[in-house]
Z-matrix of the N, CA and C atoms (Angstrom, degrees):
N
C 1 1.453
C 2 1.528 1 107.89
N 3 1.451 2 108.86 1 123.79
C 4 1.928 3 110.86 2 179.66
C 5 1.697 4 95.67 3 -74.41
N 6 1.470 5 99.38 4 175.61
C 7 0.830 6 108.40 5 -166.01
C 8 2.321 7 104.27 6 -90.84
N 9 1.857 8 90.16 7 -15.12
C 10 1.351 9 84.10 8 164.95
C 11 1.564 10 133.72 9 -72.77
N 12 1.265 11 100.77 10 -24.80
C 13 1.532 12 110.64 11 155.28
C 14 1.065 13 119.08 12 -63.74
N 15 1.098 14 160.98 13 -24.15
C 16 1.421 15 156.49 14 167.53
C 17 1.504 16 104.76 15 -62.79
N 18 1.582 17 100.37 16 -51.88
C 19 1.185 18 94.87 17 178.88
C 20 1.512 19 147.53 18 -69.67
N 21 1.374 20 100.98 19 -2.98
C 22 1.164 21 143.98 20 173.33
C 23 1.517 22 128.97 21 -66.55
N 24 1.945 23 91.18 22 -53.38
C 25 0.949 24 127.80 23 -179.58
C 26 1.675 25 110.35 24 -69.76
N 27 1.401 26 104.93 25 -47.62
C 28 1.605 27 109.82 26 175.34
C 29 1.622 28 106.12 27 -74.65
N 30 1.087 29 134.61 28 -36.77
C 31 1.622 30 138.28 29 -164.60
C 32 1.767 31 93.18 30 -69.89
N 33 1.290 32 130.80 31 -50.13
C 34 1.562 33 125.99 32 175.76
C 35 1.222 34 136.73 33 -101.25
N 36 1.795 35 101.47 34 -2.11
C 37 1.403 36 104.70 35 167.87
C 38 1.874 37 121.23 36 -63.90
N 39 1.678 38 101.10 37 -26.45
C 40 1.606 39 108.93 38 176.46
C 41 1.537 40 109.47 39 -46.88
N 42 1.407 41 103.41 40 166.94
C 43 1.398 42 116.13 41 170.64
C 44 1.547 43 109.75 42 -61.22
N 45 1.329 44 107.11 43 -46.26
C 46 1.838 45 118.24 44 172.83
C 47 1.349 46 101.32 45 -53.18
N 48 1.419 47 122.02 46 -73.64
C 49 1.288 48 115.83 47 173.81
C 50 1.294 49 140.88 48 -10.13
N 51 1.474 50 95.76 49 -61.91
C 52 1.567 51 118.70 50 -159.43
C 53 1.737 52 92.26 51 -91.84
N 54 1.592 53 126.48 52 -14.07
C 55 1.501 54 111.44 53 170.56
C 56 1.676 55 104.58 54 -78.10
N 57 1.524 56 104.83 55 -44.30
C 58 1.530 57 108.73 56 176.57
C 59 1.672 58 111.45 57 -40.08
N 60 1.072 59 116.73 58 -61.54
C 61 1.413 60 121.89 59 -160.39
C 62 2.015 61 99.25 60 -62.39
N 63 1.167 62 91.20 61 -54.70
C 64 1.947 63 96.11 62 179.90
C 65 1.581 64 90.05 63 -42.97
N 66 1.244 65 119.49 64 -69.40
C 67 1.604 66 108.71 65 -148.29
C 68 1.754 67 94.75 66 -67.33
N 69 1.341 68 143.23 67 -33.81
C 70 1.267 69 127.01 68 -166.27
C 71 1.750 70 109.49 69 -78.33
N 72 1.838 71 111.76 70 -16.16
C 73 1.469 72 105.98 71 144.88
C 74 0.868 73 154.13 72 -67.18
N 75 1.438 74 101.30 73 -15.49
C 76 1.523 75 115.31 74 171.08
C 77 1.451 76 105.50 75 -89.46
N 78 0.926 77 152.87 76 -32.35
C 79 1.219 78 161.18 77 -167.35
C 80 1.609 79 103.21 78 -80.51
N 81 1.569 80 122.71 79 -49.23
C 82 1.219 81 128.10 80 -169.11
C 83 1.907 82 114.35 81 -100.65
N 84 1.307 83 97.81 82 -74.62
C 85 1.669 84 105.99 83 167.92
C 86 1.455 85 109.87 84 -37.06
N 87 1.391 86 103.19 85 -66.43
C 88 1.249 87 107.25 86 -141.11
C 89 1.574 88 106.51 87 -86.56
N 90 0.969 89 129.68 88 -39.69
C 91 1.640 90 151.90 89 146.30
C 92 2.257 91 93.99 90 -0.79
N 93 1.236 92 92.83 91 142.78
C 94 1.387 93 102.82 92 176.95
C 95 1.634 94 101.89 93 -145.18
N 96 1.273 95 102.21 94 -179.13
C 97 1.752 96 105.70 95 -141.37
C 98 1.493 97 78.00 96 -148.52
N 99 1.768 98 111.46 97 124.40
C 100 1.458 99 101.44 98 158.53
C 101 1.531 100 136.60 99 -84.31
N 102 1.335 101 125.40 100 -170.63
C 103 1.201 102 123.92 101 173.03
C 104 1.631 103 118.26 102 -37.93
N 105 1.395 104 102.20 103 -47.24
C 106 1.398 105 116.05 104 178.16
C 107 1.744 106 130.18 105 -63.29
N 108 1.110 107 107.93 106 -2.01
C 109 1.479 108 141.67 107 -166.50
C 110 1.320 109 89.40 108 -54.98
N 111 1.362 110 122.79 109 120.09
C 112 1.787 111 118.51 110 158.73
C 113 1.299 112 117.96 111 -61.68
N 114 1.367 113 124.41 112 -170.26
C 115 2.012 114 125.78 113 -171.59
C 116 2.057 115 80.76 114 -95.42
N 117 1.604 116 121.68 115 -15.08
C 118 1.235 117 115.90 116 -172.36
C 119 0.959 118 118.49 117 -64.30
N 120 1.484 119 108.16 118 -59.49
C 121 1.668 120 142.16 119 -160.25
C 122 2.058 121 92.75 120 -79.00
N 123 0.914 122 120.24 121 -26.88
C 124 0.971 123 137.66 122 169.01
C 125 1.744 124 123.19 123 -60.90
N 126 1.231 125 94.17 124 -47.14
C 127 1.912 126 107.93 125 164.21
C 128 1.129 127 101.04 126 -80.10
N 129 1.021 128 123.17 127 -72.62
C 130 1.519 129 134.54 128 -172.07
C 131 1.509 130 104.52 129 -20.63
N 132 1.275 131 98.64 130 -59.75
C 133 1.986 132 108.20 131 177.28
C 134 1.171 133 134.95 132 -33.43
N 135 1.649 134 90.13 133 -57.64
C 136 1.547 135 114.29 134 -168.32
C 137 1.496 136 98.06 135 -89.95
N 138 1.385 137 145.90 136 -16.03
C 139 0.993 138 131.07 137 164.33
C 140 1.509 139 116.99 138 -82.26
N 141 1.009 140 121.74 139 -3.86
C 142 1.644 141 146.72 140 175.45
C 143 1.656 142 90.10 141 -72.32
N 144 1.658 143 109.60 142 -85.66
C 145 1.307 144 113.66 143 165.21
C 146 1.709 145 133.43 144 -5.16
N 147 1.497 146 98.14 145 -80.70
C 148 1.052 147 118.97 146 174.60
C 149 1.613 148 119.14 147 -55.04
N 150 1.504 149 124.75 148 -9.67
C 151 1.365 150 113.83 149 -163.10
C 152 1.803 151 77.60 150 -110.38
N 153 1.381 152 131.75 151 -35.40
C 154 1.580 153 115.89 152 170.41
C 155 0.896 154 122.08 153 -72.33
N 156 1.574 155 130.95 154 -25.99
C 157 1.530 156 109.02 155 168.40
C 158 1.383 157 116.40 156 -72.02
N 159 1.511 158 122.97 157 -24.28
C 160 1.743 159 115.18 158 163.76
C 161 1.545 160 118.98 159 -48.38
N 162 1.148 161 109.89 160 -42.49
C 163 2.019 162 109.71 161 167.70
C 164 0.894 163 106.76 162 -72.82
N 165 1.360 164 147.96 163 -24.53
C 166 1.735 165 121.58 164 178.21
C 167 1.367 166 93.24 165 -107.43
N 168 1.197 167 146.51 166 12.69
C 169 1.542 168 146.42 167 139.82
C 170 1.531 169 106.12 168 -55.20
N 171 1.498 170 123.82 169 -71.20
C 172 1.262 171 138.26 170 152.20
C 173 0.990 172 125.27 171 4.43
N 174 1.354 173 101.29 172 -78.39
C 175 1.449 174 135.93 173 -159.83
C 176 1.952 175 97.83 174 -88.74
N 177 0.935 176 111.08 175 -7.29
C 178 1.800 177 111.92 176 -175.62
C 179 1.905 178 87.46 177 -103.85
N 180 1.599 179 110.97 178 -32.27
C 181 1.375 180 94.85 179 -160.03
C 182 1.855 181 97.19 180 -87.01
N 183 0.833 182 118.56 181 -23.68
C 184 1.575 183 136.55 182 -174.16
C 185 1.860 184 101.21 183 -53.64
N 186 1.496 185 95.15 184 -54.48
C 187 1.716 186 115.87 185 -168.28
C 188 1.590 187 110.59 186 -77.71
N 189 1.369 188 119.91 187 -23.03
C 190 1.682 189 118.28 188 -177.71
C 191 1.283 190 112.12 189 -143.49
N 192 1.360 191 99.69 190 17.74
C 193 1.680 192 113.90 191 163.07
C 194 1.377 193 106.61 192 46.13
C-alpha cells in the first residue's frame, strides 16, 4: 500500500469524505444519459465515471492495503 493510498484512504474515510464521495456517485456512476446523448456528452460521462471509480479504487486500496 503507497503512501498515496493511505492518503486517500484517510481524506474519504471521514464523515465529509464519505458524503463527498456518495454525492460525486451520484452525479457520475450513477447518472444516466438519454437516447439523445451526443458521442460528446457521452465521453464526457465516462471520463467523469472513470475518474470516481479511481478514488474509491484508492480509497479501497488505502483501507485494506
Amino acid at each position: 500500500m503507497s503512501e498515496i493510498e493511505k492518503q486517500y484512504a484517510r481524506a474519504f474515510q471521514t464523515p465529509s469524505g464519505r458524503a463527498v464521495l456518495k454525492h460525486l456517485r451520484q452525479i457520475t456512476i450513477e447518472r444516466t444519459l438519454g437516447p439523445n446523448a451526443t458521442d460528446a456528452e457521452l465521453r464526457w460521462a465516462e471520463a467523469n465515471r472513470s475518474f470516481v471509480r479511481q478514488i474509491e479504487m484508492m480509497v479501497a486500496r488505502g483501507t485494506n492495503g
